[in-house]
N, C-alpha and C positions, 0 to 999 in steps of 0.2 A: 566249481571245485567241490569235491565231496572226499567222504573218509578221512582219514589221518593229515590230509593236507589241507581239508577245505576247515577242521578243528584247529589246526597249525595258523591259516589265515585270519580266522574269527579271532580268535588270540591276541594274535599280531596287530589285529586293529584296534582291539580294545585296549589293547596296553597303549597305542598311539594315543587313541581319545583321551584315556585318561595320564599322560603326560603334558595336556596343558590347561589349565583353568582360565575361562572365560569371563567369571562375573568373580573379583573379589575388591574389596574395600581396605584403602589406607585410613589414618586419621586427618585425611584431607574431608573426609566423610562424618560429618558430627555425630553418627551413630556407631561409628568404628572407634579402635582403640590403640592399633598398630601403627609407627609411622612405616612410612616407604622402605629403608632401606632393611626393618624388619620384615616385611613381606618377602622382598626377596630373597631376603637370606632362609626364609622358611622354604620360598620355592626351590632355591638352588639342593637344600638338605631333602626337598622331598623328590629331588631329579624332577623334575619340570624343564617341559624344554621351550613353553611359550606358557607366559599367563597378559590376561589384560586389566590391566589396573581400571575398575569401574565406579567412580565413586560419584557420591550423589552430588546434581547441579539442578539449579531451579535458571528461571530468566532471568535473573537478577543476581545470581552466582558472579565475582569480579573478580576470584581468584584461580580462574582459569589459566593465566599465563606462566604464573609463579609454577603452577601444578605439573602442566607440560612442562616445564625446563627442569622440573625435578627428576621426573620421567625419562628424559631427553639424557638428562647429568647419569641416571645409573642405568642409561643402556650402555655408559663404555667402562663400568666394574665389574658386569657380569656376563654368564655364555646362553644367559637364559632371553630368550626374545621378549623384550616387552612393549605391547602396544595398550596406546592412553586410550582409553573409553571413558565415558561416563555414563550416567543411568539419569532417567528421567523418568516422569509420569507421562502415559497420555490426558491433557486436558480435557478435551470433550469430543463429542463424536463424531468432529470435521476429522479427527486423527491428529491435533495439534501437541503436539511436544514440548513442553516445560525446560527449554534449554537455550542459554544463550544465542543470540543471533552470529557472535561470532566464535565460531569453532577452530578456529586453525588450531593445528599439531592434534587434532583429535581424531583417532583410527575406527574408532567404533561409538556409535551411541545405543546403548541398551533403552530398548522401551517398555515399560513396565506399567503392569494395570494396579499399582499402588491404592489407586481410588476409582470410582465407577466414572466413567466419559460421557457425562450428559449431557444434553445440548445445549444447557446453560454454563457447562463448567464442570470441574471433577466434583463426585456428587461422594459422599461417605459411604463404604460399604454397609452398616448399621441402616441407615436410612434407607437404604437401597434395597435390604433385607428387610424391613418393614412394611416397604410399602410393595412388594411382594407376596409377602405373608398376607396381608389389608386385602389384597385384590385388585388394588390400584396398579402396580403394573406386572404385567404377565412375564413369565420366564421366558418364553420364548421372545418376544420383545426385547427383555432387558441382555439375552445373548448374543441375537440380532445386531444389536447396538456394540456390546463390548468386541465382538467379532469384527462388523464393520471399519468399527474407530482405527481398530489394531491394525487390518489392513492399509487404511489410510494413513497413519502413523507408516509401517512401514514404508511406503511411498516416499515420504517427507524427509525422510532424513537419510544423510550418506554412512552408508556402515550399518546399516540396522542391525541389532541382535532381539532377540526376541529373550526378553528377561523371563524366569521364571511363567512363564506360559500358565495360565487359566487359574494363579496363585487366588486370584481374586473371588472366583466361584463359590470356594465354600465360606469364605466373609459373606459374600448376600442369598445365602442357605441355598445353592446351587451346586452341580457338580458336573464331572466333563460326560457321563450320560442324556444328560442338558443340551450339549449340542451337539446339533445332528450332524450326519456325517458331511452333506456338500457343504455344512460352514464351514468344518476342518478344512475340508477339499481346496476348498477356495482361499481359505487363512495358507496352509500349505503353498497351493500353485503360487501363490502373491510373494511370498515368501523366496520361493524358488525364483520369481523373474529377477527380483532385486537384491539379489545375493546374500537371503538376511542368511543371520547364525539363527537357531535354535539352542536354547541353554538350558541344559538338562538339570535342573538344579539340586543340590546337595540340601540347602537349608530348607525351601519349600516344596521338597518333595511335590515336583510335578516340572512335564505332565508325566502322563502314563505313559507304559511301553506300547501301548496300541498307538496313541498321537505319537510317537517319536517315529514308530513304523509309519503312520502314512506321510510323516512329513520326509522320511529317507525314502521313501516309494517315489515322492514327488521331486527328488533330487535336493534336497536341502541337508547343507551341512549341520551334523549336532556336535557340540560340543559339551564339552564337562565342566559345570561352572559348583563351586564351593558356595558363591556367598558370603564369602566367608567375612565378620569384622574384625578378625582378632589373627594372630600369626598364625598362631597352635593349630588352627582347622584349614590353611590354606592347602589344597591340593587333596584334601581327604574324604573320598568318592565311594563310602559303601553302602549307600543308596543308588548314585546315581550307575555304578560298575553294576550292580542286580538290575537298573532296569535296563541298560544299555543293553545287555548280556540277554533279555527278553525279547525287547526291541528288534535284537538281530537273530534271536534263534526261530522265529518265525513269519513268513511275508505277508506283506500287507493283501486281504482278504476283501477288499472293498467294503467292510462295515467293523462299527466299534462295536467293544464287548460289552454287555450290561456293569451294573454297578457291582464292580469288587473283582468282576470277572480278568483273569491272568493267566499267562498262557506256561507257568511253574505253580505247583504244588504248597512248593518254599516260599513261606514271606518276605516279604522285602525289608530290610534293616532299618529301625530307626532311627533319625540323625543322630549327632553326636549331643550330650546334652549339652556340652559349652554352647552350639550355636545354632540353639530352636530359633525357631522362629520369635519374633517380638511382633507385639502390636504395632507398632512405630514405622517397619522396615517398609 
């Protein structure tokens, strides 16, 4: 579709994407500050027609049950869909996931590179960054590795979303010109067998519009995820709408762009300040 119709459909989807938020946080979430039933009533005010409640869980999380029935209890007060996720780190670079062994009532689990997945263990991005810089381990190695894991990670778990995508990179002085194109390729197709989401995030700004392009090339759904901790920011996408809106104005090319390189003129919007980023998240 081209001209007046095929602007009309570009539109049309982007207004879809950004009707539902995929990664936001209650204060089931000890970094978050909203409970539940404020959330929703932000999504309902912000016309949201699905959001997934993702809030954070380690292996050792026991209030999983309580969480789902909360969940469960205000899908029948509102018109808005809601499906329980949670978000987890990957451990190390088998691809193991930091989440309870048991998940029932849970739709999606987010996997997040929170910390670096070393082969002993989640390794601190600090350190990780040091001993890069030192010459001890090489970039390509240490991409190698985070690329790998995530695949694996994907594999493991049912509902995968891919949280904030390559957030982790510039923590150990890296960036997504770092990796090369067949690791996307292959993060992508993996992505694609296992029906992960891609979550275009709002708070950590990434990834780019070039990795959103080849992960839609390779048939992977994106979604518009906030991040959001707090009510006031849930659903509010003027990051992620600029790079959506990039994403799809131009087809995947078979190679990423250098560093900064964008396929608009126009800068991309800063988040909101209520909800940069923290060291912590």
């Amino acid at each position: 579709m081209s001209g007046a119709d095929g602007a009309g459909a570009s539109a049309s989807a982007l207004a879809s994407l950004l009707a539902q938020d995929i990664h936001l946080h209650t204060s089931f979430s000890d970094d978050a500050v909203s409970p539940l039933p404020e959330v929703v009533a932000a999504a309902e005010c912000r016309g949201l027609r699905r959001i997934c409640i993702s809030d954070h869980v380690r292996a050792a999380t026991t209030s999983l049950p309580r969480y789902v029935a909360e969940v469960q209890a205000a899908r029948l007060t509102t018109g808005v869909e809601l499906l329980t996720g949670v978000e987890a780190k990957i451990l190390d670079a088998s691809g193991a996931v930091d989440v309870p062994a048991d998940l029932t009532g849970i739709d999606r689990v987010l996997i997040a590179d929170h910390q670096f997945p070393g082969e002993s263990g989640p390794a601190r991005p600090d350190v990780i960054a040091a001993r890069i810089a030192a010459g001890e381990l090489g970039a390509a190695e240490a991409v190698e590795t985070l690329v790998e894991a995530t695949c694996a990670a994907i594999r493991s778990v049912h509902g995968p979303v891919l949280a904030h995508l390559f957030s982790l990179l510039p923590k150990i002085g890296l960036t997504e010109a770092d990796v090369p194109e067949p690791l996307v390729a292959a993060l992508a197709d993996t992505a694609a067998r296992f029906d992960a989401i891609l979550d275009v995030n709002e708070k950590w700004r990434c990834p780019s519009p070039a990795v959103v392009r080849r992960f839609l090339a390779a048939g992977v759904e994106v979604a518009a995820g906030s991040d959001s901790h707090r009510a006031q920011t849930v659903g509010r996408f003027a990051w992620v709408s600029a790079t959506l809106t990039r994403a799809a104005a131009d087809p995947w090319t078979g190679s990423l762009p250098g560093p900064g390189a964008v396929s608009s003129s126009q800068p991309l919007p800063a988040p909101l300040a209520a909800d940069r980023p923290t060291a912590g998240a």
